[in-house]
C-alpha positions in Angstrom: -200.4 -121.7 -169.6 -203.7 -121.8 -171.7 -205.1 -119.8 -168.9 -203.1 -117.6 -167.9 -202.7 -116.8 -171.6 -206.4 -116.4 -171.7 -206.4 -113.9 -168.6 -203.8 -112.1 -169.8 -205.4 -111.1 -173.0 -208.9 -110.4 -171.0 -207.0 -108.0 -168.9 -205.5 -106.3 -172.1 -209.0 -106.4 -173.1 -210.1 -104.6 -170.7 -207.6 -101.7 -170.3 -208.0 -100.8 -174.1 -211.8 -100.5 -173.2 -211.0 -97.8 -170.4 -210.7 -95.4 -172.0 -213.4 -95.6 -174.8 -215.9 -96.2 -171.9 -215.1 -93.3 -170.3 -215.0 -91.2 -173.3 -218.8 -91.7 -173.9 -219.5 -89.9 -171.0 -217.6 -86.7 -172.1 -219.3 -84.1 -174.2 -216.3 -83.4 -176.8 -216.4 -87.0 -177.0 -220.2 -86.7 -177.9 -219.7 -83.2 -180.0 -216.8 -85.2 -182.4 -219.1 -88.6 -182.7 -220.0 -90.0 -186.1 -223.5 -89.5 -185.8 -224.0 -85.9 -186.1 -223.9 -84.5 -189.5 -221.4 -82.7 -191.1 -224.3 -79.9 -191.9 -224.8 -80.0 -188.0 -221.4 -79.4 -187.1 -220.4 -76.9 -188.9 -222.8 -74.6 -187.0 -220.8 -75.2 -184.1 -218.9 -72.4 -184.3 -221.8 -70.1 -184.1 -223.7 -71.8 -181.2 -220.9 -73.2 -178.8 -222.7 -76.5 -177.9 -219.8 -77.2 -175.4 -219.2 -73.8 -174.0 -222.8 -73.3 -173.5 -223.8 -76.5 -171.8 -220.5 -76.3 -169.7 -221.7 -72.8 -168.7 -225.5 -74.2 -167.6 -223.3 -76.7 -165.7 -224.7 -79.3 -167.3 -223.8 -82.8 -165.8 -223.9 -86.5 -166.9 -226.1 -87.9 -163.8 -228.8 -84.9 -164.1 -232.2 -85.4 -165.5 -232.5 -82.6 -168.2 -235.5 -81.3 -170.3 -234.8 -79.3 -173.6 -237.8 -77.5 -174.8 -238.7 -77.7 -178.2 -236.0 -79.5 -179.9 -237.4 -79.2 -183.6 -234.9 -81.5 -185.6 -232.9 -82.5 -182.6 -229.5 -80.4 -183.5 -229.2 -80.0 -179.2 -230.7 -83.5 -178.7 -227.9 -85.4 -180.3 -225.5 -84.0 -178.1 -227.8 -84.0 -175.1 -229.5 -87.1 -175.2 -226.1 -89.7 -175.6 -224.2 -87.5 -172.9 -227.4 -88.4 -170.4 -228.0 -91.6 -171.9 -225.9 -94.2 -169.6 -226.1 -91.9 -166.0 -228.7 -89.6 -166.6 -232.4 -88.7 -168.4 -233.2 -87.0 -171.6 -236.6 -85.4 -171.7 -237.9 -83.7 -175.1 -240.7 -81.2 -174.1 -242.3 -81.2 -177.5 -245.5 -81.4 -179.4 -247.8 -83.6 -179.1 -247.0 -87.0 -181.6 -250.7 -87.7 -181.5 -251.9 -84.4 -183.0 -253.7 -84.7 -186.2 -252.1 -81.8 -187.1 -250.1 -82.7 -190.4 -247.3 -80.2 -189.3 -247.1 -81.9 -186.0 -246.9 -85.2 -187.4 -244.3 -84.2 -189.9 -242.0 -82.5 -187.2 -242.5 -85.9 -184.9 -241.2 -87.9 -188.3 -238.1 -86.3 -188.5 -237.4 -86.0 -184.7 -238.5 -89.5 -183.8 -237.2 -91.0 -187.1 -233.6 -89.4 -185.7 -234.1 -91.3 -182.3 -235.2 -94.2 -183.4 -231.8 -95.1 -185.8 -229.9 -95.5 -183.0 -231.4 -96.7 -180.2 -227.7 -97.4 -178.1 -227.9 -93.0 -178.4 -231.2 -92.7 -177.9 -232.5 -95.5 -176.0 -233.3 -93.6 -172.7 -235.2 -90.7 -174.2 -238.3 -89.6 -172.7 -240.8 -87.4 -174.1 -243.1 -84.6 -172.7 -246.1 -82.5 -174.2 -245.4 -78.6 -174.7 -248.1 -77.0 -176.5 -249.0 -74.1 -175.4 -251.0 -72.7 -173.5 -253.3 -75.2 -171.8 -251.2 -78.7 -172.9 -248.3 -78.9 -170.7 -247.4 -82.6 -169.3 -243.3 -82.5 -169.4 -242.4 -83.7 -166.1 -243.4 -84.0 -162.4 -243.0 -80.8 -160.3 -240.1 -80.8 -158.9 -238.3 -83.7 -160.6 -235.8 -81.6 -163.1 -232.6 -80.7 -162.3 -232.2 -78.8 -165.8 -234.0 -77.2 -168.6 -233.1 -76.0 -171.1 -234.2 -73.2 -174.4 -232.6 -72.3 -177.4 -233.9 -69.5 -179.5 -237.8 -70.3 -178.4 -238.9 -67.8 -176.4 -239.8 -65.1 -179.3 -242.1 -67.9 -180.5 -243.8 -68.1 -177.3 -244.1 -64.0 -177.5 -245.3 -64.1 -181.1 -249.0 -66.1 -179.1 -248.3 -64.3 -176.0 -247.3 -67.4 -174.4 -244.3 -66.6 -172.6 -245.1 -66.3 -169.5 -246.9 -69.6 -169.6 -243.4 -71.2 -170.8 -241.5 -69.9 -168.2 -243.6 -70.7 -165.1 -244.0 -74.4 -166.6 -240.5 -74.7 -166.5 -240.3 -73.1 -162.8 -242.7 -75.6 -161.7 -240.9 -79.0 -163.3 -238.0 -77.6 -161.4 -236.1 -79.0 -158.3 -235.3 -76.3 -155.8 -232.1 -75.3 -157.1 -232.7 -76.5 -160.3 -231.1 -74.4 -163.5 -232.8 -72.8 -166.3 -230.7 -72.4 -169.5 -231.8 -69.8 -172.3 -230.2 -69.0 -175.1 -232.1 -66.6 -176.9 -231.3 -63.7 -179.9 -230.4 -60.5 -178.6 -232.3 -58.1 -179.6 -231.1 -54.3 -179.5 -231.8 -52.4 -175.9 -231.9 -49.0 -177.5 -235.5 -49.8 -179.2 -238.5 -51.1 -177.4 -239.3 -55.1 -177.1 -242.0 -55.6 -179.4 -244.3 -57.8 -177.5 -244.7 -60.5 -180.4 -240.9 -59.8 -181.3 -241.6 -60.5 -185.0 -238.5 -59.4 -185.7 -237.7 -63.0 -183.5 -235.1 -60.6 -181.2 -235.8 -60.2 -177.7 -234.3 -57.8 -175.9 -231.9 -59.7 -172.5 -233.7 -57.5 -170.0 -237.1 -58.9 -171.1 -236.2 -62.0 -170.6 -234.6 -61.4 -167.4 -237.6 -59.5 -166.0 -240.7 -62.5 -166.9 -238.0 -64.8 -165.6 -237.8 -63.1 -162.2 -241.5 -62.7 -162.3 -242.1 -66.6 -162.6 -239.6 -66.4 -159.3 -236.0 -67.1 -160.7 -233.0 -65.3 -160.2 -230.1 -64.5 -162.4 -227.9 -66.7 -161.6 -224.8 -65.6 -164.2 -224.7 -64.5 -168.2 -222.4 -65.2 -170.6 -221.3 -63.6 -174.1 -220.0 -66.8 -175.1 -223.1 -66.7 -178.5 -222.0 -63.2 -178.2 -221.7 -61.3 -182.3 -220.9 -57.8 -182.6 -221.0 -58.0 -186.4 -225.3 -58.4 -186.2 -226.9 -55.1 -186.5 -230.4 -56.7 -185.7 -231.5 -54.1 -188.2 -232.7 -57.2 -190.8 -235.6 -56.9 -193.3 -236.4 -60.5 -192.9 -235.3 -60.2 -188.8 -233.0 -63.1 -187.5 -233.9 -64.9 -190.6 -231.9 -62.6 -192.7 -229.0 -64.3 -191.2 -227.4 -67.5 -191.8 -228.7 -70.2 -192.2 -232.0 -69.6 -193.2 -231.4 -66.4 -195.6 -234.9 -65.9 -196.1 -235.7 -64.1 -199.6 -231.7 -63.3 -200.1 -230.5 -63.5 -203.5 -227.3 -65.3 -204.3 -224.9 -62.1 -203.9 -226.7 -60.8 -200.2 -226.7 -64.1 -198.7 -222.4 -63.8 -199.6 -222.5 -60.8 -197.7 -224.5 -61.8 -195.1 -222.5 -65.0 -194.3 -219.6 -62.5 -193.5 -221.5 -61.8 -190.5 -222.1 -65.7 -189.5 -225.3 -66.2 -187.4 -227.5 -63.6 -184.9 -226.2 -62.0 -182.0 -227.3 -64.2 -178.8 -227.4 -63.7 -175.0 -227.2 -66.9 -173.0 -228.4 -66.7 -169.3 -228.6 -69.2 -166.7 -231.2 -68.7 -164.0 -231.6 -70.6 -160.7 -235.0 -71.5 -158.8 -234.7 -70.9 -155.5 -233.8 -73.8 -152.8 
């Protein structure tokens, strides 16, 4: 009797893990867990983690590189959704650098990481700095990768184009490339450092194809009508940076929420 008892209570065991098991493999699982911020989620509205990564076709099993990750607001989502099946690869700066703005940024990003090691445990990381350090992955070996809002500060060095045919190369045949950039207005010219940190969609679409993607599909789901792109301070005008705002623009300006965004996936090749 002691032992069935004892199985019985295993196999309830067992059933009421299911579900929580499975659940750590699904991204609104992931998007709702307790270790992102409040702060960080509240900018969900405005940059549609799981609409966007659903539209890259983002999968659990892939091995996925996200360029630049800064503070990590993308990696907390990323990294735990690849962490059992899958790989998380930061392309970042260099953690070695003397550079005291480097080593600050690595604190931060690292110092995320390294609090919880059962989200974070499998995270790899590459070197991104442009334009001659560039040791992110094999050639080949990537099924995804993955920009938000970077590429005007690749234009700002005239670094681009370096960027994009890194990421071409890390590629698998097939492979996806994700931007999400701001949108910057067709009607005036691209300024080639984009200072004003918009960049206009068919800019981006035309050094993609050059580096030898192809469109693959876009999406309005960062999409806002309600950003004139006509900022003194450029996308940093907006929320949530309000740069030089005073107390009464910046309530105006939140009206308008955060830049207007184009979000394209491109496809190398099989």
């Amino acid at each position: 009797m002691k032992i069935r008892k004892l199985f019985t209570i295993l196999l309830l065991a067992l059933f009421t893990m299911g579900p929580e098991v499975a659940e750590v493999k699904s991204l609104d699982n992931v998007i709702a867990g307790e270790h992102r911020s409040e702060q960080n989620k509240s900018r969900d509205a405005y940059r549609n983690p799981k609409e966007t990564l659903e539209f890259f076709g983002i999968q659990s099993d892939m091995t996925v590189v996200e360029v630049w990750p800064s503070g990590g607001w993308y990696t907390e989502i990323l990294a735990p959704y690849l962490n059992k099946d899958g790989q998380y690869i930061s392309a970042s700066f260099d953690f070695n650098s003397d550079s005291a703005f480097v080593q600050r940024v690595a604190k931060i990003f690292l110092g995320k990481l390294e609090k919880r090691p059962d989200l974070y445990g499998n995270v790899k990381h590459g070197v991104l700095m442009l334009p001659d350090q560039i040791d992110v992955a094999e050639p080949g070996s990537v099924d995804m990768v993955l920009t938000f809002r970077n590429i005007h500060n690749w234009m700002a060095r005239g670094q681009e184009r370096i960027a994009i045919n890194a990421f071409y190369d890390i590629l698998k045949p097939g492979g996806i490339l994700g931007v999400v950039e701001h949108r910057g207005n067709e009607l005036v010219p691209q300024d080639p450092a984009s200072k004003s940190g918009y960049v206009n969609e068919t800019y981006m679409i035309e050094i993609a194809k050059e580096a030898g993607f192809v469109l693959d599909r876009s999406s309005e789901v960062n999409a806002n009508p309600l950003d004139t792109k006509n900022h003194t301070e450029g996308v940093w005008t907006l929320s949530p940076t309000y740069r030089d705002q005073n107390d009464e623009q910046k309530e105006a300006l939140s009206k308008i929420g955060e830049s207007d965004r184009f979000t394209l996936r491109f496809k190398k090749p099989e």
